[in-house]
N, C-alpha and C positions, 0 to 999 in steps of 0.2 A: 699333776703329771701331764704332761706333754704326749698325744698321741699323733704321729707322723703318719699319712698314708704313703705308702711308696705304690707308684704305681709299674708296671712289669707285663709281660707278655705271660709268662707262668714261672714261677719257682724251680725250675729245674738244677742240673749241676753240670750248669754252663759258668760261663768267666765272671760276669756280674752279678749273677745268684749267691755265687758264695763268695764275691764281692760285699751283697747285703749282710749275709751272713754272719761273716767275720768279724763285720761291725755290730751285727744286732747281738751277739753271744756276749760282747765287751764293754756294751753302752750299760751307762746305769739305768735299769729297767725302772726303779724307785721313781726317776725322773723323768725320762725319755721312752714311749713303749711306741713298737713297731706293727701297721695296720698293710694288709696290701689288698691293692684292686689286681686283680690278675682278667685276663683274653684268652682263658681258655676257661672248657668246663669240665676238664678230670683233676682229679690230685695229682701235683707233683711232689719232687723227692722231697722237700724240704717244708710239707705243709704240715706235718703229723710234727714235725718240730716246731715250727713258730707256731701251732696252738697251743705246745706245752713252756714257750716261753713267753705265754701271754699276748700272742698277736690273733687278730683276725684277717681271714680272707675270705675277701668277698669277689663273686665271678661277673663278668662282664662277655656281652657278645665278643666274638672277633671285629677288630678293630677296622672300620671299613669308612675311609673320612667321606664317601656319595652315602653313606646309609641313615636313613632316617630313625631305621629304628634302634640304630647304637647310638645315637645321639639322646635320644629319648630314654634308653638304659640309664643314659651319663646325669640326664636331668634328674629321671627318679631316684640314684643315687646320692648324688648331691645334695638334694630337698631335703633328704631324712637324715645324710650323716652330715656332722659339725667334723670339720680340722680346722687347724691353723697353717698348718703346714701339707704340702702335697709337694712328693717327692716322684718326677716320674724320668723312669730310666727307657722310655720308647724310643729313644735317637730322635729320627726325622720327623716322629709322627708323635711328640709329646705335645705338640702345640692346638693337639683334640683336648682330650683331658684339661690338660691346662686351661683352655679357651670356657670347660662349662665352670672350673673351681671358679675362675675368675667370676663368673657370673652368677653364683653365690657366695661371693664378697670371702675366700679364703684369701687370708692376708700373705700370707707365702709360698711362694707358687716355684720350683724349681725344676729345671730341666738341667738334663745329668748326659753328656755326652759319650757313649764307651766306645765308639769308633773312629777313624778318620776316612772311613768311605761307607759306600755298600754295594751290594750284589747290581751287577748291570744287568737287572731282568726287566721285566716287562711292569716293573710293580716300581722301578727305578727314580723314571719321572716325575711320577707321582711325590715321591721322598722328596727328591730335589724341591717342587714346589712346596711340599708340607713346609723342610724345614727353617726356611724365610716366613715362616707365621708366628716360628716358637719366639722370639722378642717380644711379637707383641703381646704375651700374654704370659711370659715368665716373670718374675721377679728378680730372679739368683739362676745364672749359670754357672754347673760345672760340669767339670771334665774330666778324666783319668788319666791326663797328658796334655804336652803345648798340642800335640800334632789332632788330635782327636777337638780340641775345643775349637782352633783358630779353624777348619775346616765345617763345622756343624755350626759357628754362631759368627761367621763372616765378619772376623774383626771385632764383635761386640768383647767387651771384659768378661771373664770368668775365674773361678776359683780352681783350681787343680785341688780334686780328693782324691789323694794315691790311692791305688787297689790292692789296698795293705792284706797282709797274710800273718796268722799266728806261728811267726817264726820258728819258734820252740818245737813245734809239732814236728818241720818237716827236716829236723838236726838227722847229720848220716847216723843211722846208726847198721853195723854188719852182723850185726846178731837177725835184725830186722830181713835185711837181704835175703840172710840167707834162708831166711822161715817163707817168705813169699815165693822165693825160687822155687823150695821145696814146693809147694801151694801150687804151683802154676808149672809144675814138673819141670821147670830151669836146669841144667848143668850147670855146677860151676864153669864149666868150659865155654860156655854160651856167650855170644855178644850180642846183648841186647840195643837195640835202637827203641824207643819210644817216645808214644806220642799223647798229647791230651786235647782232646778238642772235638766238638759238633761236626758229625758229619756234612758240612755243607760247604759249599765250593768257595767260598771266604778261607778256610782251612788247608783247601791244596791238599786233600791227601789222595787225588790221582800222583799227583810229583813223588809225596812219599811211596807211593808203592812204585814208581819207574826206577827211583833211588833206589829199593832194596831191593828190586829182581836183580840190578844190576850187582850190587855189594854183595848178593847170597851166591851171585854165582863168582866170585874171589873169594868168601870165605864162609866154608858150609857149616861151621858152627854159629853163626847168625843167625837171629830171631827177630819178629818186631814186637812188640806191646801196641795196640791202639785204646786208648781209653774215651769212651763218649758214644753217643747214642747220634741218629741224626736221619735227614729224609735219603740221604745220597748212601747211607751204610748199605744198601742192597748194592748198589753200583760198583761200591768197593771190595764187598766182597767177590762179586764176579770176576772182578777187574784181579783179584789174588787169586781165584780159582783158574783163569786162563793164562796166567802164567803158572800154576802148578805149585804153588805155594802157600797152600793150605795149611800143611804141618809146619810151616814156618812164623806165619800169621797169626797172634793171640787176639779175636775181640774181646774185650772184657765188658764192655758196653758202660753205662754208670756205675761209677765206683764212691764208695763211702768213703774209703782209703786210702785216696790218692797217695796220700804222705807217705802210707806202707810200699805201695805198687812203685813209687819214684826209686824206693831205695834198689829195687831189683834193677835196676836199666843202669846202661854204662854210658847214654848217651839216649842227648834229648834233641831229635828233630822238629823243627816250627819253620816249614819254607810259605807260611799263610801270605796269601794275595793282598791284603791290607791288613788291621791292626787297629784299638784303638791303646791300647797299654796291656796285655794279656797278665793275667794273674798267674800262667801255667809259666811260663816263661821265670817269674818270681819264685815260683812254687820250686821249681826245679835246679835254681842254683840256690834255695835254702837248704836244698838236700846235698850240694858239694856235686850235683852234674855238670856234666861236661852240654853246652847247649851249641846247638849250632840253627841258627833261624837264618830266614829271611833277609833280605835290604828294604823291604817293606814292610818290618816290622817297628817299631819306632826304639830309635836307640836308649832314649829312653831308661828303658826294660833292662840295660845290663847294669850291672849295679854292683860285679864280681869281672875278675878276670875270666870268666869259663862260659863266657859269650864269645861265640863268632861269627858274622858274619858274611853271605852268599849272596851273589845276585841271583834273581831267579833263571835270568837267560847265560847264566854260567853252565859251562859242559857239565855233562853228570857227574860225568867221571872225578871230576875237580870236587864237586860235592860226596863222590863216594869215598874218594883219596881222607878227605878229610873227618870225616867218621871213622874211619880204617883206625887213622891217627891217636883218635880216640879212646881206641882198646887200650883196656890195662892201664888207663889214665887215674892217678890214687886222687881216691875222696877226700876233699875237704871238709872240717867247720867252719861254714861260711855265716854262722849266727849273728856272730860282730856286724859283718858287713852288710847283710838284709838290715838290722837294727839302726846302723848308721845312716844310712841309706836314706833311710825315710817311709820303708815299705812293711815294719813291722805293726802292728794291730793297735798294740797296748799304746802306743806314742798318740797315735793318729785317731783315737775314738776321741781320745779328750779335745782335738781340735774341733770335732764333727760336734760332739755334744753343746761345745760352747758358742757355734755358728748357729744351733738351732734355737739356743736359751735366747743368743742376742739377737738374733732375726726374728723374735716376740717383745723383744724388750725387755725381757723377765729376768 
């Protein structure tokens, strides 16, 4: 057997957690079993599972590339576990990790691209310079998209691993609808907008709430769904409470159910500031939504007729017009065309399995 360490900031149910996910539940465990180093030191949502599917996880400081003593974390780790493979999804800042496997001779070393930017904070630069390191100490890069690789490995070759989803899951079904409605005290008369995504300003959900003060006050049986946990949800919520739209405002915070929750929305908002290939965006026209994102999201991602496209410096109005549009928009089965596409699960582990058999040789 073959044990993979993937390495992660923590397991949560963000876009490339159940990115890992989707593939660890599909891979042949017989042959391929999944290990993660995780940067934090609480349990996340998904670690009570991958110990029941045979994975370990092991914790690591916060990742800090001036600290000596994460470096020294990274050695004691190394020293005592064997991989062959080390799989790390940290974007800019894979090229730590990477740098000690190299240095206890792990033969295959991969950095995993999920973005085509990141936050212009103070922690920015730093990124930038990390990620002209990760070449020298990767093996295999990939990426969840052209746009997310060509920007994090400056021209170097990579492999595109779509952020495939177990299609089947997220089929419309109106029986579904209407039990989560009921759940979350919905009207049928209700027009839902929602959203899936981490609270953090990558996401843009000050835009979404400027978009629906403005859409609730044209039509007062409008609602929003927000799904996701993050540092900025204090912000947002105040930013709903001062426009007075409280009752209007679902958080649900992490959800197990995604699949369930999509079916209740008539409409999926994603106007996020960058993109590296979102899984929710997939997630959501597997359900036969109506999606309306970004022009900085990567096109990429439509895959279905029931994408459309906004700039972000477009009037609101123009963006609220178009949700309006929305209403009352009939759901499809878009099953076929997730699966053709390239973004369903079952297709795409057997590629994954057979890159990691032949990157040992075996």
């Amino acid at each position: 057997m073959i044990r993979i360490l993937h390495v992660v900031t923590y397991m949560g149910r963000g876009g490339l957690e159940n990115m890992i996910m989707n593939y660890y539940r599909k891979i042949d465990r017989s042959k391929i079993q999944f290990d993660f180093l995780v940067h934090r030191d609480f349990q996340a949502d998904f670690d009570s599972e991958i110990i029941n599917l045979g994975g370990n996880i092991y914790h690591m400081p916060v990742l800090n590339p001036f600290s000596k003593s994460y470096f020294a974390a990274l050695e004691e780790f190394f020293s005592t576990h064997h991989y062959d493979i080390v799989h790390s999804h940290l974007d800019c800042m894979s090229a730590y990790p990477l740098k000690i496997a190299k240095k206890y001779n792990v033969p295959v070393r991969i950095a995993h691209s999920h973005n085509k930017n990141q936050d212009k904070d103070l922690k920015y630069p730093i990124k930038i310079w990390s990620k002209k390191k990760i070449s020298k100490y990767a093996t295999h890069l990939f990426a969840c998209g052209q746009e997310a690789g060509k920007w994090m490995f400056d021209g170097a070759k990579f492999k595109i691993l779509n952020n495939a989803i177990d299609a089947e899951k997220y089929k419309y079904n109106n029986e579904i609808r209407n039990e989560v409605r009921k759940e979350l005290t919905l009207s049928e008369s209700d027009f839902i907008v929602g959203h899936v995504g981490r609270f953090n300003p990558q996401k843009n959900h000050e835009f979404i709430i400027e978009i629906f003060n403005l859409l609730s006050k044209k039509n007062s049986h409008t609602k929003l769904i927000l799904v996701g946990t993050g540092d900025g949800e204090e912000t947002i919520k105040s930013k709903v409470k001062q426009y007075g739209l409280d009752e209007k405002v679902l958080f649900l915070g992490n959800r197990c159910d995604v699949n369930r929750v999509l079916q209740a929305m008539d409409v999926f908002l994603f106007p996020s500031i960058y993109e590296g290939l979102p899984l929710s965006i997939v997630e959501a026209q597997a359900s036969g939504l109506p999606c309306v994102i970004s022009d900085n999201v990567p096109i990429e991602c439509k895959v279905t007729d029931l994408v459309e496209v906004m700039k972000l410096n477009d009037d609101l109005e123009k963006w609220v017009q178009l949700l309006i549009s929305k209403e009352n928009q009939p759901r499809t089965n878009t099953l076929k065309d997730i699966q053709t596409s390239g973004f369903d699960v079952t297709e795409n582990v057997a590629q994954l399995e057979s890159f990691y058999i032949n990157a040992l040789g075996k």
